[in-house]
N, C-alpha and C positions, 0 to 999 in steps of 0.2 A: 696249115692247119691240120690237124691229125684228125683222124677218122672220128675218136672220140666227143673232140671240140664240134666237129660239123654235126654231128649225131644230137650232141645236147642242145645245140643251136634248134634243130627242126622239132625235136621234141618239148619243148619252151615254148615254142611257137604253137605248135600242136593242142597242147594242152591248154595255153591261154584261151584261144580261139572258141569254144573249147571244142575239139573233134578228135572221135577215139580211133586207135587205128582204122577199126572196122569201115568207120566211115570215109577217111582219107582214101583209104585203099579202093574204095567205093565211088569216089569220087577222080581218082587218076588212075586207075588199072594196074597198079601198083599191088602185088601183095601184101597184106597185114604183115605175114613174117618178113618177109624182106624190105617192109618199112622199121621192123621194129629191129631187126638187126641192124639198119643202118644207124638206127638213135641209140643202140646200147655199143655204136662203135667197130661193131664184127665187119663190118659191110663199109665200103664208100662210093656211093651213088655214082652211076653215070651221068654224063651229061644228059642222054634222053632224058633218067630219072628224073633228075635236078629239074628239067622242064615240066616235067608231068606233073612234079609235086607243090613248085611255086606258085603256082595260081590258089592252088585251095590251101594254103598256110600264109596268101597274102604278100607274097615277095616277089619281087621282080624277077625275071630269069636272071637280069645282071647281077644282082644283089645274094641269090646264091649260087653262081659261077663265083663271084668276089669270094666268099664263104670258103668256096672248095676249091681257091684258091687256081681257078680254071681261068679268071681275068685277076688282072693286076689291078689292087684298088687308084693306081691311077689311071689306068685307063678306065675304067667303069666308073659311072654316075652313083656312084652309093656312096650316099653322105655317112660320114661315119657316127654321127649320133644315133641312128637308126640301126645300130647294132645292138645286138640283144644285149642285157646286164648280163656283165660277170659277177659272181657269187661268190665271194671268199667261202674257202672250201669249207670251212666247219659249217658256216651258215647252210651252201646246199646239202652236206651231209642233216643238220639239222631239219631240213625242209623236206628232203626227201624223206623222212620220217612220219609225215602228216597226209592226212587225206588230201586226194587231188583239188578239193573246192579250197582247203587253205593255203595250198600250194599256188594255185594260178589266182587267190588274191591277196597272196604274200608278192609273189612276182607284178602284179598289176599295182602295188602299193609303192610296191620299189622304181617301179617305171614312171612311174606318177612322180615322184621324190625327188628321182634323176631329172627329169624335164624341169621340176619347179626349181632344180640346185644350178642347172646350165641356165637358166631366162635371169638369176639373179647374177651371176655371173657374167652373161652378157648384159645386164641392167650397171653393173657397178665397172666394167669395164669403159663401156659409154660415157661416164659421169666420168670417169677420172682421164679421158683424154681433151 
C-alpha cells in the first residue's frame, strides 16, 4: 500500500467519526501536522504511530499494521469486508468537492449500500446451494 492509499484510509475514517485533526491529535499525542501529512501521503506512520492512532479512529492495531502493510493479511484477523470503500476516482474527485457533512454522509450512504449489496449476496448464494 503506498503512503497515499494508507493516508486516505485514516482520513475516511477520521472524518466519518467525525474528529478534526485538532482532536485526534489531542487525543494520541500525535501532531495535527504530522497527522495531516500522513493523510495527504507526505508521511507514512510508524508503527508507534499506527498504535497511537488506532484506538481513537476505531481500528484495531492489527487492522492497521494489515493497512501499512506491516502484517500480512493472512496472518492478521482483519476480515476484509471491514476495509474502508474504494471510490472510483471521479466520484472521490467529485466528493472531495463538497462540504465535510456531505462528504461523511455520502461515504456513510456508500457503506450502508456496501453492507446491504454483500447480506443479499450472501442471502442468494445460500438459496442456490
Amino acid at each position: 500500500m503506498t503512503n497515499n492509499e494508507l493516508g486516505k484510509i485514516i482520513k475516511q475514517r477520521r472524518v466519518m467519526i467525525p474528529l478534526t485533526l485538532g482532536k485526534l491529535a489531542a487525543a494520541t499525542g500525535v501532531s495535527a501536522s504530522h497527522i495531516g501529512r500522513i493523510e495527504r501521503g507526505e508521511r507514512f506512520p510508524s508503527a508507534r504511530i499506527l498504535r497511537k492512532i488506532a484506538k481513537p479512529l476505531g481500528f484495531s492495531e492489527g487492522e492497521l499494521f494489515t493497512f501499512a502493510e506491516y502484517l500480512s493479511p493472512k496472518s492478521s484477523s482483519v476480515d476484509r469486508e471491514v476495509q474502508p470503500i474504494k471510490l472510483d476516482s471521479y466520484v472521490a474527485s467529485a466528493l472531495s468537492q463538497e462540504p465535510v457533512e456531505v462528504q461523511r454522509a455520502m461515504l456513510a450512504i456508500l457503506s450502508a449500500l456496501k453492507g446491504i449489496a454483500k447480506g443479499i449476496a450472501s442471502e442468494s448464494s445460500k438459496n442456490s446451494t
